[in-house]
Backbone as CSV, one residue per row, in Angstrom:
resi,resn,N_x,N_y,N_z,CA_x,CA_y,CA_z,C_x,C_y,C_z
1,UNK,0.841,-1.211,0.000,0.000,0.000,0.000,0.868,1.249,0.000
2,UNK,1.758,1.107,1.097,3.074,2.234,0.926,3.707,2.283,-0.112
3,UNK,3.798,1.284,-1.114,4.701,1.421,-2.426,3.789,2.585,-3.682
4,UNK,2.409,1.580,-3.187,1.202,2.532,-4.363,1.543,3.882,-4.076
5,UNK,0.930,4.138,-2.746,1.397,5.695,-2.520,2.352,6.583,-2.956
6,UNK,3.197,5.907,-2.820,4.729,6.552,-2.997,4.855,6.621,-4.472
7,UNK,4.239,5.635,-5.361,4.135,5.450,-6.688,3.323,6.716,-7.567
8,UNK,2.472,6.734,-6.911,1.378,7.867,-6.863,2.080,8.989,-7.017
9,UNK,2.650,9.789,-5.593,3.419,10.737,-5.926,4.895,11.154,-6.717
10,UNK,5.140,10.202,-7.412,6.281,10.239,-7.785,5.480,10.744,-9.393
11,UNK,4.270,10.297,-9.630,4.024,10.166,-10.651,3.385,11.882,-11.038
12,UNK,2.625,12.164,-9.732,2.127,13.297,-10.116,3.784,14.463,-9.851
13,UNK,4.873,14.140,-9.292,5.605,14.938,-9.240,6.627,15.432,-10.564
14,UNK,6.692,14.098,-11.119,7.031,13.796,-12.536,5.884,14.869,-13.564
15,UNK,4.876,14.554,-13.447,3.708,15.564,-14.295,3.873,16.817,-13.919
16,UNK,3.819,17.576,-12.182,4.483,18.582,-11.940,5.679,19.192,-12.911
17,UNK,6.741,18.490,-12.894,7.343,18.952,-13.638,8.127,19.229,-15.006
18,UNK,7.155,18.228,-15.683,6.960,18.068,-16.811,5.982,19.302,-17.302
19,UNK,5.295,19.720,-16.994,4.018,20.901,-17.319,5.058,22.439,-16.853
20,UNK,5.616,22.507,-15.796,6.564,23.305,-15.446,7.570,23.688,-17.114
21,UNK,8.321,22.333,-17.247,9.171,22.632,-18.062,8.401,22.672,-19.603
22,UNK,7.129,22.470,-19.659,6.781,22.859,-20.914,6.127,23.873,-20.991
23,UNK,5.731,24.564,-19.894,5.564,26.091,-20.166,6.630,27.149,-19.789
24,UNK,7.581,26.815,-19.998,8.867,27.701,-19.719,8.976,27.939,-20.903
25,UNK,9.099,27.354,-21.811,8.779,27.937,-23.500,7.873,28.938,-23.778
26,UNK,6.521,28.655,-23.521,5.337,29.924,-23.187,6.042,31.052,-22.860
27,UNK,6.714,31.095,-21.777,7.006,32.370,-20.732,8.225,33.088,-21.368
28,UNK,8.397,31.792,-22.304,10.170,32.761,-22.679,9.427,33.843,-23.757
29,UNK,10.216,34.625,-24.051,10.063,35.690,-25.309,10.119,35.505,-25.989
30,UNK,8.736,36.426,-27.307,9.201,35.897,-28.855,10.078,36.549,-29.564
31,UNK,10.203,36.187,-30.533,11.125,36.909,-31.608,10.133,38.031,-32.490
32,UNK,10.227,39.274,-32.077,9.615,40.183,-33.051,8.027,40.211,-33.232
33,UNK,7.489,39.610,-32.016,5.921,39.454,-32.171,5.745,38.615,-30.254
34,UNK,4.385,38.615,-29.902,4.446,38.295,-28.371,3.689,36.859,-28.305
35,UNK,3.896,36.651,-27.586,3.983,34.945,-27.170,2.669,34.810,-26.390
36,UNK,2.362,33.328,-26.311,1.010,33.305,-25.193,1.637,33.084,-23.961
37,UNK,1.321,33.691,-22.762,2.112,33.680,-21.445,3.051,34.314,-21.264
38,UNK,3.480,35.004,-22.568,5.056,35.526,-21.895,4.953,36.974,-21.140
39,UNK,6.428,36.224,-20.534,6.827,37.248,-19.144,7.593,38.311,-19.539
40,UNK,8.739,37.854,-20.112,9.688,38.463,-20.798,9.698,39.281,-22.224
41,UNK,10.545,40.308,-21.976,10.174,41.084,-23.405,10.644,40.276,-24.172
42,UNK,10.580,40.691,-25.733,10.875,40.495,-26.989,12.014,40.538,-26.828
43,UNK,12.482,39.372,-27.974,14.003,39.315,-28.089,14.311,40.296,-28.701
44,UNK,15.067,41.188,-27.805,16.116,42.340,-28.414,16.791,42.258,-29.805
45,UNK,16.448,43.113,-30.622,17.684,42.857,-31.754,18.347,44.105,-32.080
46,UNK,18.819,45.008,-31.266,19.030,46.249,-31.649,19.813,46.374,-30.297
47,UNK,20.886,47.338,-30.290,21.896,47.500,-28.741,20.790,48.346,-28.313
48,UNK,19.940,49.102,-28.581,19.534,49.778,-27.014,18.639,48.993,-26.704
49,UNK,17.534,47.919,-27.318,16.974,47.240,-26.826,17.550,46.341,-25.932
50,UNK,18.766,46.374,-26.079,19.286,44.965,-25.311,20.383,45.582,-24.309
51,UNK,20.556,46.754,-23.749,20.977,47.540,-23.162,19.732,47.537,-21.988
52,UNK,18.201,47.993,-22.920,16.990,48.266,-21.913,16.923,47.158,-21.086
53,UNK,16.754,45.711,-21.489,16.914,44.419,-20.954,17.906,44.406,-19.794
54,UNK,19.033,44.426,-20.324,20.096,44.185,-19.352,19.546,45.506,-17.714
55,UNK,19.204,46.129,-18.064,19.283,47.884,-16.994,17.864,46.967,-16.325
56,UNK,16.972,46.906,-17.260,15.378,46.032,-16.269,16.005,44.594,-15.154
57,UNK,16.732,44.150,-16.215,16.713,42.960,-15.513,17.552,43.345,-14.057
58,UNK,18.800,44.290,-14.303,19.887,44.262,-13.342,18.643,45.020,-11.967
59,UNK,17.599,45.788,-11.705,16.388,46.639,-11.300,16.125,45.515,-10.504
60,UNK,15.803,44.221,-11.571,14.873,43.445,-10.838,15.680,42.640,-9.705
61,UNK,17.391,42.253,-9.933,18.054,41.929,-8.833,18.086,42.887,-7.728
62,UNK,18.375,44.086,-8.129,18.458,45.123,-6.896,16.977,45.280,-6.054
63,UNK,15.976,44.965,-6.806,14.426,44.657,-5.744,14.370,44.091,-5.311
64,UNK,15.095,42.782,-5.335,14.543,41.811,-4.321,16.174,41.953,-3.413
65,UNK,16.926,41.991,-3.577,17.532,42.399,-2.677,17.324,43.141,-1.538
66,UNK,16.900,43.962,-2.001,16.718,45.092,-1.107,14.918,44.797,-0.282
67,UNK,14.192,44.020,-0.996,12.758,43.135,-0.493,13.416,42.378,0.329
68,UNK,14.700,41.723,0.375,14.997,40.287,1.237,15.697,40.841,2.836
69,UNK,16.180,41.843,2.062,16.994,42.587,3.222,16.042,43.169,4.503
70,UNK,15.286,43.835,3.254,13.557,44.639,4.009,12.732,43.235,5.148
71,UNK,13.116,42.773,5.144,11.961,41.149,5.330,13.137,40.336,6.589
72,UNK,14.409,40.223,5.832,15.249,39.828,7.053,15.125,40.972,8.567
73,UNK,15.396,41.940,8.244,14.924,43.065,9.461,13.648,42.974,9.967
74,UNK,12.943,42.877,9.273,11.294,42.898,10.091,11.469,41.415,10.771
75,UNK,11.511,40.271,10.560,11.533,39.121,10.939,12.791,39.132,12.181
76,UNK,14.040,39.905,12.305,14.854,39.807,12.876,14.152,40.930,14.230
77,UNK,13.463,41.758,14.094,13.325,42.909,15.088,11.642,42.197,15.712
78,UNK,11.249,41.387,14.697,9.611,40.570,15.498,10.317,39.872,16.681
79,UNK,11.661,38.947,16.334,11.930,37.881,17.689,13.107,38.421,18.589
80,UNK,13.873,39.680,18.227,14.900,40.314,18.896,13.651,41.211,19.919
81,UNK,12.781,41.712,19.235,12.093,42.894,20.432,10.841,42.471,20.503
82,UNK,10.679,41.343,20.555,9.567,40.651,21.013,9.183,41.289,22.537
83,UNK,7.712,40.709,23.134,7.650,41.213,24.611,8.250,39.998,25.574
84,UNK,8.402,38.917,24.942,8.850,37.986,25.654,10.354,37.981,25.670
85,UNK,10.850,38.405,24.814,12.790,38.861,24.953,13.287,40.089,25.496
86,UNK,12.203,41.056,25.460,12.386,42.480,26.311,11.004,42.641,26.912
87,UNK,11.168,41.915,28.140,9.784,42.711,29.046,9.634,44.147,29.116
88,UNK,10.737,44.615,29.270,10.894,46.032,29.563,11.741,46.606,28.415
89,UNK,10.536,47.403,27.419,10.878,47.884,26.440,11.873,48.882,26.449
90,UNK,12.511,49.333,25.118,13.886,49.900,24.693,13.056,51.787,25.038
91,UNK,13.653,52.586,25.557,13.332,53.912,25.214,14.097,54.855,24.617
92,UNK,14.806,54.089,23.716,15.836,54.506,22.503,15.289,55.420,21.375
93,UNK,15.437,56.516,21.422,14.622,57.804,20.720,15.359,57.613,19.121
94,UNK,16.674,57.810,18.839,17.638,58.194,17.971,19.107,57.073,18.409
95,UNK,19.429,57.191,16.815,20.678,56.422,16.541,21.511,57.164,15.487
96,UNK,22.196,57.497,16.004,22.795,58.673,14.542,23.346,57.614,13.535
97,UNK,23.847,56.462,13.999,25.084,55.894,12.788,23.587,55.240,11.415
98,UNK,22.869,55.158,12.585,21.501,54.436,11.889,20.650,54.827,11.143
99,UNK,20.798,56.570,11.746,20.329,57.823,11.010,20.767,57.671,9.622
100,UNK,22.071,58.033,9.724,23.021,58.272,8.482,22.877,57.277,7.420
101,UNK,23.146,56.218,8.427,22.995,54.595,7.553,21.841,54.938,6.152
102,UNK,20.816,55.121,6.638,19.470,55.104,6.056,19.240,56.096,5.519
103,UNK,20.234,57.182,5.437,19.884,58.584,4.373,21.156,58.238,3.315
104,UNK,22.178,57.625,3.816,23.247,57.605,2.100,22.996,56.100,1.616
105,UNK,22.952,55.127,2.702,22.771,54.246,1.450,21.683,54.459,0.561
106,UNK,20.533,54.882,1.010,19.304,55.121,-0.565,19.850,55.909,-1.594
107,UNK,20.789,56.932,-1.253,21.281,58.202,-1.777,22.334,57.371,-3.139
108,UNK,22.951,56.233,-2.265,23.918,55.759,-3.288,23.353,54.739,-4.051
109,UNK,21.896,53.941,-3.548,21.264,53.361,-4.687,20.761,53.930,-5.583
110,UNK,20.260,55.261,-5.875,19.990,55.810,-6.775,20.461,56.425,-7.588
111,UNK,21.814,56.680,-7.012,23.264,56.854,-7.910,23.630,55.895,-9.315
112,UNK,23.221,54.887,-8.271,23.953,53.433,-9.132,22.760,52.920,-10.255
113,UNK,21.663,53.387,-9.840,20.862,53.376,-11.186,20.547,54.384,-12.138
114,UNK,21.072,55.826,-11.530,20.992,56.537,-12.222,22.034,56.715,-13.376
115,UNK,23.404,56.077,-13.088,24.090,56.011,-14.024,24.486,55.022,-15.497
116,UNK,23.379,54.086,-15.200,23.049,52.999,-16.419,21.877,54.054,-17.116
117,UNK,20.894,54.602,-16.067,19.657,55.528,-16.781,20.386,55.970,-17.864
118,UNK,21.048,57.013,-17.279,21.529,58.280,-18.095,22.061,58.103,-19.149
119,UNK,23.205,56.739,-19.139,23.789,56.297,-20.463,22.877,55.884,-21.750
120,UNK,21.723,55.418,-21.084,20.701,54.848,-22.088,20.074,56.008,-22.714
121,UNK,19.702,56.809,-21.864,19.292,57.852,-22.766,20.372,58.812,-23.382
122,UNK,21.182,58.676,-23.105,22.190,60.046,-24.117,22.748,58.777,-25.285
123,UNK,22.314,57.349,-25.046,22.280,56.283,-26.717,20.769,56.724,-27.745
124,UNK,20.179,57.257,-26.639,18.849,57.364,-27.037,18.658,58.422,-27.793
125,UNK,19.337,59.360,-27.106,19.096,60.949,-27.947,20.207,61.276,-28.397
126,UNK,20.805,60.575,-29.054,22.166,60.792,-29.068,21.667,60.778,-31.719
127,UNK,22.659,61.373,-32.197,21.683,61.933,-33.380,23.004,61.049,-34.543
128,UNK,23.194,59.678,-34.384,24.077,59.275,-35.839,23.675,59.560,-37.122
129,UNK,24.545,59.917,-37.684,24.369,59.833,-39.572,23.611,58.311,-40.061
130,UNK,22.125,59.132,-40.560,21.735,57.795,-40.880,21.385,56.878,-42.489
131,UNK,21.420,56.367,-42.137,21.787,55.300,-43.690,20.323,55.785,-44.202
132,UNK,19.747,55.465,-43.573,18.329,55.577,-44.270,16.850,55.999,-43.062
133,UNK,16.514,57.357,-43.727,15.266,57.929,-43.618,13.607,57.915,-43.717
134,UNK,13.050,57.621,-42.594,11.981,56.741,-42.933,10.915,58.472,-42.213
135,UNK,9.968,58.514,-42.597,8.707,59.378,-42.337,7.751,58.454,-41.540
136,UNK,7.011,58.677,-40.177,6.091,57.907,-39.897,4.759,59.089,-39.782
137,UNK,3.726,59.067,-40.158,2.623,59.756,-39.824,1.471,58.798,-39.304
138,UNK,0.691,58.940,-37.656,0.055,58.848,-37.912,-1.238,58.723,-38.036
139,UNK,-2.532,58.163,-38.556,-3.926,58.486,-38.700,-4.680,57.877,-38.038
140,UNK,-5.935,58.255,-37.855,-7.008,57.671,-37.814,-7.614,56.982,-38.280
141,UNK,-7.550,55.514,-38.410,-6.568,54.697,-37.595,-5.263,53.758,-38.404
142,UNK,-4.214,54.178,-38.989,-3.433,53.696,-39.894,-2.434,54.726,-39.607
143,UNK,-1.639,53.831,-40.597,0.291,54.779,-40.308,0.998,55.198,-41.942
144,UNK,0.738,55.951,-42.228,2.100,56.118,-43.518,3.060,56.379,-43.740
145,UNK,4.168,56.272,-44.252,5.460,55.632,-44.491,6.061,56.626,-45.593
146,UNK,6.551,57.491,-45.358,7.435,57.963,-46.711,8.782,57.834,-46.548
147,UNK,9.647,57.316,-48.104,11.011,57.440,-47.785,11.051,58.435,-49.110
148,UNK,12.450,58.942,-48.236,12.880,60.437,-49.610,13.002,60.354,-50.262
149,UNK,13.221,60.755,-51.423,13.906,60.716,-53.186,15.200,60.394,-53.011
150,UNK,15.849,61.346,-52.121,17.618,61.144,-51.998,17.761,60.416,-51.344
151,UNK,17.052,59.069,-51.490,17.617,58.182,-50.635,17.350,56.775,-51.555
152,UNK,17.065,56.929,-52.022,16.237,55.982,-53.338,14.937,55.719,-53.170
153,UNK,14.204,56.371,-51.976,12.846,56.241,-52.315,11.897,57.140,-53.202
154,UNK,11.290,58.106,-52.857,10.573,58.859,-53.312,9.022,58.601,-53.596
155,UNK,8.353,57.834,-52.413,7.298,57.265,-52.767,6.606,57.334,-51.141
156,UNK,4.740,57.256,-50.984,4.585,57.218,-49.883,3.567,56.036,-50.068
157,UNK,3.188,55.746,-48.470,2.309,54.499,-48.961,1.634,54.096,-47.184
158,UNK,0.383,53.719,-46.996,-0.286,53.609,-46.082,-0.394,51.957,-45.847
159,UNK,0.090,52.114,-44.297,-0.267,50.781,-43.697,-1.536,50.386,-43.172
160,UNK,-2.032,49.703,-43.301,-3.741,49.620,-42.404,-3.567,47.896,-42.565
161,UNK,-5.032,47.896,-41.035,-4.774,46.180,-40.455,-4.898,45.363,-41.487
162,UNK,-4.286,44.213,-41.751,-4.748,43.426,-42.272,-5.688,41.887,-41.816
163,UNK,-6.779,41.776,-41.531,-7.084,40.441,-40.602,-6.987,39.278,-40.929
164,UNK,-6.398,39.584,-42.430,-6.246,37.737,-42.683,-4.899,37.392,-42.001
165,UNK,-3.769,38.496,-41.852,-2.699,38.133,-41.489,-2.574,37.718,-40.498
166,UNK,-1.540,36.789,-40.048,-0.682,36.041,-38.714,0.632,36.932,-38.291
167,UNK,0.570,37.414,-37.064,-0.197,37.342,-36.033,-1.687,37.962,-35.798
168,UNK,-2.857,37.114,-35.308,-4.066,38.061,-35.257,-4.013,39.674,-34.769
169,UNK,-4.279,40.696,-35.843,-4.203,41.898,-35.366,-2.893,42.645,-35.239
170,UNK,-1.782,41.586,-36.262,-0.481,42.487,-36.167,-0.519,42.928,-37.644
171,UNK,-0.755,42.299,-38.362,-0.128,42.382,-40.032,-0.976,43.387,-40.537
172,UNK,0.356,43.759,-41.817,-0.522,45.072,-42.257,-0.268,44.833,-43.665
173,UNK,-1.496,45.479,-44.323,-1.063,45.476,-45.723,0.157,45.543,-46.471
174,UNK,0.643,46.752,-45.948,2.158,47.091,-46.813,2.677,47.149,-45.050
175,UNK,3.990,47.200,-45.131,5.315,46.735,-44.540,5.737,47.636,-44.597
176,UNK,6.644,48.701,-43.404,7.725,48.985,-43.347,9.146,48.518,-43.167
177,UNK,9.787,48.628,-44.882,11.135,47.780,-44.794,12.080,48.769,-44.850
178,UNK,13.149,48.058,-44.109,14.721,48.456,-43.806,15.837,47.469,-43.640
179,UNK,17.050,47.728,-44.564,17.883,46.978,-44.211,18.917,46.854,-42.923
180,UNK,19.158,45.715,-43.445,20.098,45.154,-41.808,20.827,45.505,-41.638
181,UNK,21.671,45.999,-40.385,23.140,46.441,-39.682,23.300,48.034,-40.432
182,UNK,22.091,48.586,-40.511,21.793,50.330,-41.143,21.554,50.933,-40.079
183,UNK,21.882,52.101,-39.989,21.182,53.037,-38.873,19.812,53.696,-39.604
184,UNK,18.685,53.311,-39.376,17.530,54.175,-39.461,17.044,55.080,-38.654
185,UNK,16.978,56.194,-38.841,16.277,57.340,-38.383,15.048,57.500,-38.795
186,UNK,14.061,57.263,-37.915,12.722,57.067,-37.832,12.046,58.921,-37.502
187,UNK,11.575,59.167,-38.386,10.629,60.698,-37.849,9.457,60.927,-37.693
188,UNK,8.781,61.156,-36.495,7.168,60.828,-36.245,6.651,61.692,-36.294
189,UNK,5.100,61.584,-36.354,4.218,63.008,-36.427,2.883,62.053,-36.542
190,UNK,1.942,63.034,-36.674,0.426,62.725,-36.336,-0.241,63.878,-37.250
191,UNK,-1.939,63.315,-38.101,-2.376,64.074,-38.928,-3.699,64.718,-38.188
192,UNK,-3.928,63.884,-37.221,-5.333,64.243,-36.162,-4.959,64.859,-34.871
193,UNK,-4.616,63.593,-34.473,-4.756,63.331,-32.764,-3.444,62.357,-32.367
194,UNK,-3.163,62.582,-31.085,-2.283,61.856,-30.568,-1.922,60.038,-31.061
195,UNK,-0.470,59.801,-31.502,-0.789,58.529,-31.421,0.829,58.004,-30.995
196,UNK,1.320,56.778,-31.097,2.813,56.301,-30.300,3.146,55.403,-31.571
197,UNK,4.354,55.288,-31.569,4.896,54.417,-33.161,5.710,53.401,-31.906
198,UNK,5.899,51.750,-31.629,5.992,51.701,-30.763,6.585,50.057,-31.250
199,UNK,7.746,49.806,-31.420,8.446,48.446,-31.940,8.915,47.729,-30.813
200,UNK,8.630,47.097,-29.820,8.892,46.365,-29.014,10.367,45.791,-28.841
201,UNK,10.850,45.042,-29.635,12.155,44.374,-29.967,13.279,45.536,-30.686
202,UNK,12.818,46.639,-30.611,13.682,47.924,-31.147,14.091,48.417,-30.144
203,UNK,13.278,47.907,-28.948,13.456,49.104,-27.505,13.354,50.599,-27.830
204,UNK,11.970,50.465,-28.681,11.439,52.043,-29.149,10.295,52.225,-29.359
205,UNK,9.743,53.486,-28.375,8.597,54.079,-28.995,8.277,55.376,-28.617
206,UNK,7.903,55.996,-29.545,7.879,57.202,-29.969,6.328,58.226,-29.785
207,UNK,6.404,59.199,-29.308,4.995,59.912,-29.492,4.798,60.668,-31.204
208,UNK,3.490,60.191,-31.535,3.641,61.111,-32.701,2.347,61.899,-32.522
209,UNK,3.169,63.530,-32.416,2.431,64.630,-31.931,1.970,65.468,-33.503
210,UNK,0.646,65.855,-33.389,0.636,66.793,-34.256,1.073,68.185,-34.207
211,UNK,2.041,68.659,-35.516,2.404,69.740,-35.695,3.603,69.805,-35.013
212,UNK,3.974,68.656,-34.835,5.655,68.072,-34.102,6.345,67.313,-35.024
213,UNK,7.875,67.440,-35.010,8.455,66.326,-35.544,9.385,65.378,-34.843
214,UNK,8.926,64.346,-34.042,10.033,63.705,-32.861,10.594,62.691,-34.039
215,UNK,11.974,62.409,-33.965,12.527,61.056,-34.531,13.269,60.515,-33.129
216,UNK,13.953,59.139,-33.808,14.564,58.375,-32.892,15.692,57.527,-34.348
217,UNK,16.451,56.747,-33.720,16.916,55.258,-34.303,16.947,54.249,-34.218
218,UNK,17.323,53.579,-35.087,17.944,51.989,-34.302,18.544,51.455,-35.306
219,UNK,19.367,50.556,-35.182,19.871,49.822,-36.336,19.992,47.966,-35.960
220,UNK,19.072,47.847,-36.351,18.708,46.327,-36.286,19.522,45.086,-37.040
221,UNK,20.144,44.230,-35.824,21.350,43.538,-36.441,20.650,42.160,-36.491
222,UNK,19.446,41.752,-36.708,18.730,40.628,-37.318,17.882,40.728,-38.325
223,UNK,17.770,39.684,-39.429,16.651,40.173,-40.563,15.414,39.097,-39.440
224,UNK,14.471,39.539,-40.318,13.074,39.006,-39.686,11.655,40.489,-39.681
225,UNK,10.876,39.815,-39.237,9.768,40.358,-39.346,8.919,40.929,-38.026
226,UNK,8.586,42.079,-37.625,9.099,42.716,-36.304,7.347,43.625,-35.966
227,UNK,6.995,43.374,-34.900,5.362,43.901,-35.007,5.562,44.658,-33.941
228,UNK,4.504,45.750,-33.962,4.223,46.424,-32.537,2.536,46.951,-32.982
229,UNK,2.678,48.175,-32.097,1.169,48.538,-32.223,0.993,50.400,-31.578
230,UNK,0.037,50.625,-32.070,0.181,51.978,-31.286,-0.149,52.012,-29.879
231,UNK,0.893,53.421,-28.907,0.830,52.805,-27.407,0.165,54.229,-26.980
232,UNK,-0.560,54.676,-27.651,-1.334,56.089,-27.171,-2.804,56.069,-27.468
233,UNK,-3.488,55.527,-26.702,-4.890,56.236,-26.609,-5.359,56.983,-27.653
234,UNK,-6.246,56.262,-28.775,-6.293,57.381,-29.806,-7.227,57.801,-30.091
235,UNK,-8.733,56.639,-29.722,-9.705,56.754,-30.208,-10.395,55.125,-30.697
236,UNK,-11.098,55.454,-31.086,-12.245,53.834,-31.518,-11.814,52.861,-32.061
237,UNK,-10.732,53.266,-32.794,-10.168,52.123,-33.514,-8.547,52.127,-32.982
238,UNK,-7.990,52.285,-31.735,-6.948,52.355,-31.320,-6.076,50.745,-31.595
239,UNK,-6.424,50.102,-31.080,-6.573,48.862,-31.032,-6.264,48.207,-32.529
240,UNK,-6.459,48.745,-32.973,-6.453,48.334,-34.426,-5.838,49.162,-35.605
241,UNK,-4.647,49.423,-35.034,-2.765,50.324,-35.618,-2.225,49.727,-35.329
242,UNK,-1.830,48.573,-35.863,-0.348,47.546,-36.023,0.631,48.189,-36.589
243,UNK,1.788,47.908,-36.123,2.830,48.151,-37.112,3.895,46.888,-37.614
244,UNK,3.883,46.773,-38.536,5.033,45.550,-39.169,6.348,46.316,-40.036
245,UNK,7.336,45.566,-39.661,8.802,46.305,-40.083,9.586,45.035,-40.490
246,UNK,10.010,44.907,-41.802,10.680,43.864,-42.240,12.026,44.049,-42.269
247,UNK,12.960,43.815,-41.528,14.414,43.317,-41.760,15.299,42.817,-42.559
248,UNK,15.576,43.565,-43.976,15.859,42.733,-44.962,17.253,42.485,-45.292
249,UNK,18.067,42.202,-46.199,19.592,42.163,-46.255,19.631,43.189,-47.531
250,UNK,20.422,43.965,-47.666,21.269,44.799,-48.321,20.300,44.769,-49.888
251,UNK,20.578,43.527,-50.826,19.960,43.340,-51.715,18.543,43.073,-51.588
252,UNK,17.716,42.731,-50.523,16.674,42.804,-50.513,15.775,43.844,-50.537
253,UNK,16.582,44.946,-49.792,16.213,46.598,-49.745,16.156,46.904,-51.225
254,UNK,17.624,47.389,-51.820,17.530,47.559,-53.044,16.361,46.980,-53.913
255,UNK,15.931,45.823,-53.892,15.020,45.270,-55.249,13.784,45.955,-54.594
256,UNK,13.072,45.845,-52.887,11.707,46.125,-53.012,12.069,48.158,-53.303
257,UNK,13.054,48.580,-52.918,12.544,50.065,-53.369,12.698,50.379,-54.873
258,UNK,13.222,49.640,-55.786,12.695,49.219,-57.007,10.900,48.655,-57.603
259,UNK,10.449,47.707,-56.710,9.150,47.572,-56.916,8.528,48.414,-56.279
260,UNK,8.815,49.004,-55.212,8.293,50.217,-54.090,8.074,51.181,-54.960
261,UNK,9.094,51.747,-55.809,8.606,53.130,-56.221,7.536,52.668,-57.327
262,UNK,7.706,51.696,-58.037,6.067,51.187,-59.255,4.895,51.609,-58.267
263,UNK,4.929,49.774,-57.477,3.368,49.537,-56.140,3.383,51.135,-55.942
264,UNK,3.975,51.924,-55.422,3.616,53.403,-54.914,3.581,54.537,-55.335
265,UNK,3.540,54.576,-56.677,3.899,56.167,-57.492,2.885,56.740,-57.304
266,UNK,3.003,57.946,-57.733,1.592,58.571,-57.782,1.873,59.723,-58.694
267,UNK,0.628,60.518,-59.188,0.648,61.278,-60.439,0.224,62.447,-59.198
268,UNK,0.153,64.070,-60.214,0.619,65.444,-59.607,-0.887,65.337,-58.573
269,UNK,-2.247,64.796,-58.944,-3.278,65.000,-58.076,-3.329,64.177,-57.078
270,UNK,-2.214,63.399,-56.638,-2.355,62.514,-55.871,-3.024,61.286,-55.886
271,UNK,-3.151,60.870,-56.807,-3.617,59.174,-57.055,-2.758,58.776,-57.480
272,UNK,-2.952,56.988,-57.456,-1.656,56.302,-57.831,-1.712,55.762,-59.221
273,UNK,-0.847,55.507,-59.721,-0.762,55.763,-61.062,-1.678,54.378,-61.571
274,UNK,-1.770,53.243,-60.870,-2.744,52.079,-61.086,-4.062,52.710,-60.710
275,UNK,-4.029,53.508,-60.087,-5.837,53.858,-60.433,-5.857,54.671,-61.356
276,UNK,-4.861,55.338,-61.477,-5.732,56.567,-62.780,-5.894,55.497,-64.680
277,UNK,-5.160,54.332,-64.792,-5.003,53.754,-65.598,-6.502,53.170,-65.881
């Protein structure tokens, strides 16, 4: 009967952790789009994204540290000044070393995070020569995309949801593409109302203000296919501004802004040259 038992739990402990280790996959992060269960951001493919990672994660050691430390003291001062270890309580007003203790060390934890902060943002606002120039505007409820003439584009072109696409509610008709190991300089703006341009795995997002022009960069050292969504409150169809950004290699850029400028021309009244035909 003791063997069954024991058989028993071995079996459900085995299933325990079998279900454990198959949702640790769930929890891990996706690549360029979000996972069911996950905990963790998007796999970084860009240094400040993976700069942001490293600064969160190093946050989350210094919290519980400083939670364990918080928790060892309370637990240490419940059975040190208990009423049963001091009948006759302490009438200890002030402790200067204890004073002090507790005004610089916070002083120097916030030092020590303030100086990973600061680096991230002067990567952040910091203005490289960039390979290539992208325009983001955007609408109610969609995003458009212009790249310059002097750059080999010269063409504009509107993203809106697509629902047949995978992931549900990420894919968009047309694509914003850029090639790999480029610095892109991204420039935002808005034609209504408030909205956020907002790439997850870029470790970027942006307000796009009307009658503003904010940019940012990144230069993305993986090809692949990269989703986000708008992160500003916009209105009725908020929910439904994906953004997709394709990662391409060198020659892949070149050929679509070759088919890019056809798919997107447009004549002096603003239609595209397949409708006026």
């Amino acid at each position: 009967m003791r063997t069954a038992k024991t058989h028993t739990r071995s079996t459900w402990g085995l299933a325990a952790l079998g279900a454990i280790l198959a949702s640790s996959s769930a929890l891990a992060a996706g690549i360029g789009q979000p996972e069911p269960w996950q905990m963790d951001r998007q796999v970084p493919v860009t240094e400040n994204a993976r700069d942001i990672l490293h600064f969160e994660v190093g946050l989350h050691w210094l919290s519980l540290g400083i939670s364990l430390f918080v928790l060892a003291l309370i637990v240490y001062c419940i059975f040190k000044f208990s009423e049963k270890a001091n009948p006759v309580p302490s009438k200890t007003t002030h402790n200067t070393m204890i004073e002090v203790a507790w005004t610089i060390v916070p002083v120097l934890i916030l030092v020590a995070v303030a100086i990973p902060s600061f680096r991230l943002l002067r990567t952040q606002l910091s203005d490289p020569k960039a390979d290539v120039i992208v325009k983001v505007i955007g609408h109610a409820w969609y995003w458009s995309y212009e790249y310059p003439a002097d750059q080999g584009g010269g063409f504009t072109f509107d993203a809106n949801l697509d629902e047949e696409k995978m992931p549900k509610l990420l894919g968009t008709d047309n694509d914003m593409v850029v090639p790999v190991n480029k610095i892109v300089k991204v420039q935002v703006t808005a034609a209504d109302v408030l909205h956020s341009w907002a790439v997850p795995s870029f470790g970027f997002k942006i307000d796009a203000v009307p009658g503003r022009l904010n940019q940012f960069w990144f230069k993305a050292d993986r090809e692949g296919t990269y989703h986000g969504q708008c992160s500003e409150l916009c209105g009725q169809r908020h929910a439904y501004m994906p953004i997709t950004v394709r990662v391409v290699s060198d020659e892949a850029y070149a050929q679509w802004l070759t088919e890019a400028k056809t798919k997107f021309a447009r004549i002096d009244d603003g239609s595209k040259l397949a409708d006026a035909r």
